[in-house]
Each structure stands twice: as structure tokens, then as C-alpha cells.
C-alpha positions in Angstrom: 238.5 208.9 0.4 240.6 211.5 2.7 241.1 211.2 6.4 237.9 212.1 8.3 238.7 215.7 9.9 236.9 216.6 13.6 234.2 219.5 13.2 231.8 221.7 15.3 228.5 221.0 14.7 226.5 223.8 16.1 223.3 223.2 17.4 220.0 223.8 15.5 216.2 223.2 15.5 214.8 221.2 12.8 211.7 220.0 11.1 212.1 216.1 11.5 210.4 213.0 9.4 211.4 209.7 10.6 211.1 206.9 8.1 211.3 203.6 7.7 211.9 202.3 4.0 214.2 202.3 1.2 217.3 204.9 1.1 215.9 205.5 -1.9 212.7 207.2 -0.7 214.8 209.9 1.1 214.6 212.2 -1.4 210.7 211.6 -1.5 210.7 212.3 2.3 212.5 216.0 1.5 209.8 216.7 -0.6 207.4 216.2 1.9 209.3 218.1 4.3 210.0 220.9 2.2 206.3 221.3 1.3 205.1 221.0 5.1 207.8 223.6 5.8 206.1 225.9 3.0 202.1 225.2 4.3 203.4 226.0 7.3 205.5 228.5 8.0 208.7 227.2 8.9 212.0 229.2 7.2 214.5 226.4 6.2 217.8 228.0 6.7 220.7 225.6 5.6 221.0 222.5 3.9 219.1 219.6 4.9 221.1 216.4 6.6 219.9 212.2 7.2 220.1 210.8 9.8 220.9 207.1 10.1 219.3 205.1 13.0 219.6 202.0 11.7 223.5 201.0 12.7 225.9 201.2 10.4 226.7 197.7 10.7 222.9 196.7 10.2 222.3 199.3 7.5 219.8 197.5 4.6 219.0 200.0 2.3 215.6 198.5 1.4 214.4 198.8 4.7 216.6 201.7 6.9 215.1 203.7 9.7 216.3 207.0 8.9 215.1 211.3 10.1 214.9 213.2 7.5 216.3 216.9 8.8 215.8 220.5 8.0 217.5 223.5 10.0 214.7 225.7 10.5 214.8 229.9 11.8 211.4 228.9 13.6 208.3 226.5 12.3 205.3 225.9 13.6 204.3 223.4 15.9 204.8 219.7 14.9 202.2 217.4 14.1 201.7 213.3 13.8 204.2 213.0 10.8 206.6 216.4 11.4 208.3 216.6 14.6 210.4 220.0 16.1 213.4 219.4 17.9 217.2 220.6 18.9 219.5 219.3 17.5 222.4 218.8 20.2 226.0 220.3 19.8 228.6 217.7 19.0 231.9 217.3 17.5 231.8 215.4 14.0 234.2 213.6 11.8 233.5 214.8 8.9 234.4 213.4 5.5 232.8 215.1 2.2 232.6 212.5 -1.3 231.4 212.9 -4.5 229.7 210.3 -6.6 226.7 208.7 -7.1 224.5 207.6 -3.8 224.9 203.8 -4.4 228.7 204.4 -3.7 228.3 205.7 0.0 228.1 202.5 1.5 231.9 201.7 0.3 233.0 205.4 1.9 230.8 204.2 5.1 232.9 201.2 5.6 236.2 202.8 4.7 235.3 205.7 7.1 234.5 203.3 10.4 237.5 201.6 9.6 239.6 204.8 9.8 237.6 205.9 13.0 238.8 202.6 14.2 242.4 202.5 13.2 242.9 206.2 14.7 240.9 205.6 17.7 238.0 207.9 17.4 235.2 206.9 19.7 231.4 207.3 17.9 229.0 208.7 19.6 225.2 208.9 18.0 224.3 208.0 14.0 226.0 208.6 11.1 224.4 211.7 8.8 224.9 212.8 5.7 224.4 216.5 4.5 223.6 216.6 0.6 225.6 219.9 -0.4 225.3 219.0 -4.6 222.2 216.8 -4.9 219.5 216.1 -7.2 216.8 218.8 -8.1 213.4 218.9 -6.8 212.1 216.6 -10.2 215.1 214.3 -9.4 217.1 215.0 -12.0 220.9 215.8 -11.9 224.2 214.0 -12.8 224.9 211.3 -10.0 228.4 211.7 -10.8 228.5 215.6 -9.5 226.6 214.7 -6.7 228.5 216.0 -3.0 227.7 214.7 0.1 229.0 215.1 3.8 229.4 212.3 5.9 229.2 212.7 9.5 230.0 210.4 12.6 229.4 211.9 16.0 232.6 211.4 18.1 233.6 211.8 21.8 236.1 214.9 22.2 
């Protein structure tokens, strides 16, 4: 992995799903997203992002509380299931991997450990915005997958 670097992260409104489960329902939570975002109006206008509630130190990946996150230009109101929100400004470190999702627990723990060494402060959850991902079906190489890894940080 290469040293984290500090980012803008500019603020944004978003569809939201929070979930509690398996990491590996997160890409069945996007689906349902994406279609609510569809039935209802809502432009997605970037890539979607996870957020990690759980933390990082008590991450179990059969049973994470995560929000499943979709920049939006406007959508319609929320309901029970899809909540609309701001996302706040913030400055990120930002560290982007490729590989298969099973290995993104090792970059997690070599990641805080950097943060540590160098004396970045975290501030909120981890994310993680999928930029090469599976498509809708599921399908893809794991081994071109891309993903950004963010950590909230004071300054």
C-alpha cells in the first residue's frame, strides 16, 4: 500500500441505506438503492461510497453496521428504508487499492497503523468508494477491482 495522502471531500446529499449484516450484502444494498433512486426520481451523480459504523477495531464482516451512499443532484423525499442527508465537508486520508474485497481488511490495518505512526488524528468512519467494481449481475474480475479508502481526519 502507498502512504495515505490528505484530500477534500466536498460536501454532497445522498440517498442513504443503513444496514446491518454481512459485508458481503453491500452490493445487494446498491441494488436496492439504485432501483429506489430510479422509482423515484433521484439523479445519482457520482460514484457510490460505504460507510463503516462499526469501528475499525470491531469490524466483523458477518455482522457490520454499515450506510450504503449515493451522491444524488436531488431525490425525492426519504422513506422508512431510504434516508436523504448532507454529507458534511471533511478532509480525508485517502488511500486507493486494487484487489479483491476480502483483502481490504489487511490495507485497513496497514492504513490505521500509518495514521498512527504519522500522527493523523481520525475523525468519523472509515468509507470506501468502489471506482472499478463488480457489474450490476455481480460479475467482474476481483483482481481488477479499485477501491478508495477513506479515513476522516482532523486538519
Amino acid at each position: 500500500m502507498e502512504a495515505p495522502e490528505k484530500k477534500a471531500f466536498e460536501a454532497r446529499t445522498v440517498i442513504a441505506i443503513e444496514h446491518r449484516g454481512s459485508h458481503d450484502e453491500i452490493g445487494k444494498v446498491y441494488h436496492e438503492l439504485r432501483e429506489w433512486a430510479e422509482e423515484n426520481g433521484a439523479a445519482v451523480t457520482d460514484r457510490g461510497l460505504t460507510i463503516f459504523l462499526s469501528p475499525p477495531n470491531e469490524f466483523d464482516p458477518a455482522s457490520a453496521v454499515f450506510e450504503v451512499c449515493m451522491p444524488v443532484q436531488s431525490a425525492a423525499k426519504g422513506d422508512a428504508r431510504v434516508k436523504v442527508k448532507e454529507l458534511p465537508a471533511c478532509t480525508v486520508a485517502s488511500v486507493t487499492v486494487k484487489g479483491p474485497y476480502a483483502q481490504i481488511p489487511a490495507h485497513y490495518t496497514e492504513m490505521l497503523a500509518w495514521l498512527s505512526a504519522e500522527g493523523w488524528e481520525i475523525d468519523g468512519p472509515p468509507r470506501e468508494v468502489y471506482i472499478k467494481r463488480p457489474k450490476a449481475d455481480g460479475s467482474g474480475d476481483p483482481g481488477e477491482f479499485v477501491t478508495e479508502i477513506q479515513f476522516p481526519i482532523k486538519g
